[in-house]
C-alpha positions in Angstrom: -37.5 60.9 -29.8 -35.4 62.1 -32.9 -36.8 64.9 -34.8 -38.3 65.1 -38.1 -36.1 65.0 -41.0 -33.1 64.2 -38.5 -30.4 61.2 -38.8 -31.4 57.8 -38.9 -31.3 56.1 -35.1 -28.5 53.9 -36.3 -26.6 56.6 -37.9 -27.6 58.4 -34.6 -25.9 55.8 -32.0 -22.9 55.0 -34.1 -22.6 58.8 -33.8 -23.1 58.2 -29.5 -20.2 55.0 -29.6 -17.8 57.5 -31.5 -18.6 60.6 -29.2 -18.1 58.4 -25.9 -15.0 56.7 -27.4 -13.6 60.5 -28.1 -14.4 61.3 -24.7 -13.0 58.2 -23.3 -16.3 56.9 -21.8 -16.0 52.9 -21.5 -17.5 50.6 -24.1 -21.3 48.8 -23.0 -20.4 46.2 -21.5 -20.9 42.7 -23.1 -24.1 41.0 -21.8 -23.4 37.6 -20.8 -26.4 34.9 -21.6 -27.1 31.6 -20.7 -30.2 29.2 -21.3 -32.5 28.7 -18.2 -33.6 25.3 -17.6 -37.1 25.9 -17.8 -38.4 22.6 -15.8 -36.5 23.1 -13.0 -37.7 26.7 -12.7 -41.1 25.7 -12.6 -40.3 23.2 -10.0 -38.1 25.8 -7.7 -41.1 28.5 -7.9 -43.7 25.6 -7.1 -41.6 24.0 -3.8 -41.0 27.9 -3.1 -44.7 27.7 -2.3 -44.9 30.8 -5.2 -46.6 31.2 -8.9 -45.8 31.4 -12.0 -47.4 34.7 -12.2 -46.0 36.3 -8.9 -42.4 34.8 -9.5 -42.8 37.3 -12.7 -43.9 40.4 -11.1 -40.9 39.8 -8.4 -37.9 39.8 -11.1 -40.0 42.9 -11.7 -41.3 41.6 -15.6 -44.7 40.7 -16.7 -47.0 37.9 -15.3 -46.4 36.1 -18.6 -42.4 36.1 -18.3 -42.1 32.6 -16.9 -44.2 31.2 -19.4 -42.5 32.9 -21.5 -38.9 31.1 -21.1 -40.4 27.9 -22.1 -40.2 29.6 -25.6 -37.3 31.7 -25.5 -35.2 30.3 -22.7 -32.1 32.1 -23.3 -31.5 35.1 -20.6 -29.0 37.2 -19.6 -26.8 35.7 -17.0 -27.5 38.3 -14.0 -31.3 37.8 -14.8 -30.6 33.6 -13.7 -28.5 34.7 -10.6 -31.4 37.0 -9.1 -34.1 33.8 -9.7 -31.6 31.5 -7.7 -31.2 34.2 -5.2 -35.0 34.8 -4.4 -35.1 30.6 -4.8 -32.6 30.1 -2.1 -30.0 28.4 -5.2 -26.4 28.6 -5.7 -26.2 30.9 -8.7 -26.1 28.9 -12.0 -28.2 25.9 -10.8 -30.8 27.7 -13.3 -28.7 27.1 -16.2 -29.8 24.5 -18.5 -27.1 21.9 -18.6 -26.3 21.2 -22.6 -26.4 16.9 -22.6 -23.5 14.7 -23.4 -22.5 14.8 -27.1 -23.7 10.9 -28.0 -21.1 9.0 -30.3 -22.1 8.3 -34.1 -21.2 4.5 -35.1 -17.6 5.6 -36.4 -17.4 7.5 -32.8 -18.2 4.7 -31.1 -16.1 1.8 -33.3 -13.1 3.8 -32.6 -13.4 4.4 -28.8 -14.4 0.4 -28.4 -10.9 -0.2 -30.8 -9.1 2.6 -28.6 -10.2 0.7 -25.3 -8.9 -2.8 -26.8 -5.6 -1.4 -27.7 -5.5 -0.4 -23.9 -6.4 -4.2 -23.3 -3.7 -5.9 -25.4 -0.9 -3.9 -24.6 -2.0 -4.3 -20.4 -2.1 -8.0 -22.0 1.1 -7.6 -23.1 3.2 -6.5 -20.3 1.5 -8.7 -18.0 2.8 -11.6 -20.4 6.5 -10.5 -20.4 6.0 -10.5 -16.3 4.7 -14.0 -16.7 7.5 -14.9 -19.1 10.3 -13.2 -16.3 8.8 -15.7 -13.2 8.7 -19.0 -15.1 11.5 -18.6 -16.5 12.9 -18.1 -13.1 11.0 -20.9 -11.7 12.8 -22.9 -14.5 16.1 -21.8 -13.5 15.4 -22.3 -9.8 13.9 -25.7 -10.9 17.4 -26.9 -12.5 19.0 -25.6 -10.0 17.0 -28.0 -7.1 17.0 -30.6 -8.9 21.0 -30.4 -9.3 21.2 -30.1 -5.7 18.9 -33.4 -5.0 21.2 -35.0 -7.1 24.4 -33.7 -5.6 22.8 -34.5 -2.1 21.9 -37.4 -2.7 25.6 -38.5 -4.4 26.9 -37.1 -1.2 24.4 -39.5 1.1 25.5 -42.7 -1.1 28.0 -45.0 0.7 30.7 -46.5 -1.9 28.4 -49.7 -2.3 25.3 -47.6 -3.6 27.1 -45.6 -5.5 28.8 -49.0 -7.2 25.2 -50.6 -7.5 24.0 -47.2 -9.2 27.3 -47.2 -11.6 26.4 -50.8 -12.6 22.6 -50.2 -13.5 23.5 -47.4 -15.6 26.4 -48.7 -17.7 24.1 -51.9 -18.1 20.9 -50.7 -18.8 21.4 -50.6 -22.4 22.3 -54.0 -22.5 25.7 -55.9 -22.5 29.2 -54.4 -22.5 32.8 -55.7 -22.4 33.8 -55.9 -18.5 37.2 -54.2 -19.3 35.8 -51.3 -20.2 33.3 -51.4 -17.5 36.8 -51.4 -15.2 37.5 -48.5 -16.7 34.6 -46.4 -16.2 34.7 -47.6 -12.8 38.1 -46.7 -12.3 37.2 -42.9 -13.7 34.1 -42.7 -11.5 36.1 -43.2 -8.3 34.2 -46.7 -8.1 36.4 -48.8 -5.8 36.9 -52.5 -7.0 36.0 -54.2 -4.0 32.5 -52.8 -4.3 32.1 -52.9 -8.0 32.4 -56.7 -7.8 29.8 -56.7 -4.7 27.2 -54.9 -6.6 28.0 -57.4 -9.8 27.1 -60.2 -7.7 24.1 -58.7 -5.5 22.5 -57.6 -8.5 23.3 -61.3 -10.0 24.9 -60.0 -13.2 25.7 -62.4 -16.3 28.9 -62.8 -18.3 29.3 -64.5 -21.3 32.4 -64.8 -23.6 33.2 -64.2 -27.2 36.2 -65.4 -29.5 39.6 -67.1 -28.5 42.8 -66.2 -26.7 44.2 -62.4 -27.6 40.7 -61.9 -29.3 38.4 -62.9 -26.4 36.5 -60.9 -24.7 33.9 -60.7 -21.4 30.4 -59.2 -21.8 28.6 -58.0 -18.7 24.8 -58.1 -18.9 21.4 -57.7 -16.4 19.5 -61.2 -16.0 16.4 -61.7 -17.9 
């Protein structure tokens, strides 16, 4: 108790912090608190079997002081670690857990744009993969299809390939024999077989105009 007349009791301890900081005594420690989560409390002391009341008197405060914290709920820290130690809990499981921060309407438009920019560039890439294996497959596709037709040239015997020549020169309709020679001749289309598929396949001719000016059409029946 100060005396009469003496220095005021803050004046009086800022007078204490500079005489122990002189002296090289350590500062007072900081007092670490934390909010109790009051429910649970009540919960822990009830499956402990114990009051409300007698919980109080064991932390060695008042019978009220668990009531209490459903008012003023923050404690220090070592205060929560000797309740989860008489409770059998890990230290901290006292501590009331703050919840989730919810996102406003601009919070939540951006994260649902954020996660569709996720979508269309996953979207993206897995389009370029597509784009690399059919365009493959295309290549691959060419590629079979020029070896059908290269096996199948090699499994022709010289008539077949003859009756082939003839169906394609003549599908578009007539055309002068001479120069149907000498396509033939260029393909490697002997004569002997060119003339056999001309007459298999019952092929027309016809002729136009007189002596140098005459000429012999080729054509398909019908």
């Amino acid at each position: 108790i100060l005396p009469a007349g003496s220095m005021t009791w803050g004046r009086w301890r800022s007078s204490c912090l500079e005489w122990k900081q002189a002296e090289g005594v350590e500062k007072e420690p900081m007092i670490e608190r934390v909010k109790i989560d009051y429910e649970r409390l009540c919960k822990e002391i009830q499956k402990s079997g114990r009051t409300k009341e007698g919980f109080g008197l064991e932390l060695g405060r008042s019978k009220g002081y668990i009531c209490g914290l459903k008012k003023t709920r923050e404690q220090p820290e070592s205060v929560e670690k000797v309740m989860c130690i008489l409770l059998g809990l890990e230290p901290g499981s006292l501590v009331l857990k703050e919840p989730e921060r919810v996102l406003g309407e601009a919070g939540a438009i951006k994260e649902v744009f954020r996660k569709l920019c996720e979508i269309e560039k996953r979207m993206e890439i897995q389009m370029e993969y597509l784009e690399k294996i059919f365009s493959k497959a295309n290549a691959n596709t060419v590629q079979l299809e020029r070896i059908k037709d290269g096996v199948k040239e090699f499994g022709q015997t010289d008539y077949e390939k003859a009756v082939e020549f003839m169906k394609g020169v003549l599908s578009g309709g007539r055309m002068n024999s001479e120069e149907i020679l000498l396509k033939s001749d260029a393909a490697g289309i002997k004569r002997a077989d060119l003339m056999k598929a001309k007459r298999d396949m019952h092929v027309d001719q016809s002729t136009t105009g007189y002596g140098k000016n005459q000429k012999t059409w080729w054509f398909l029946p019908g």
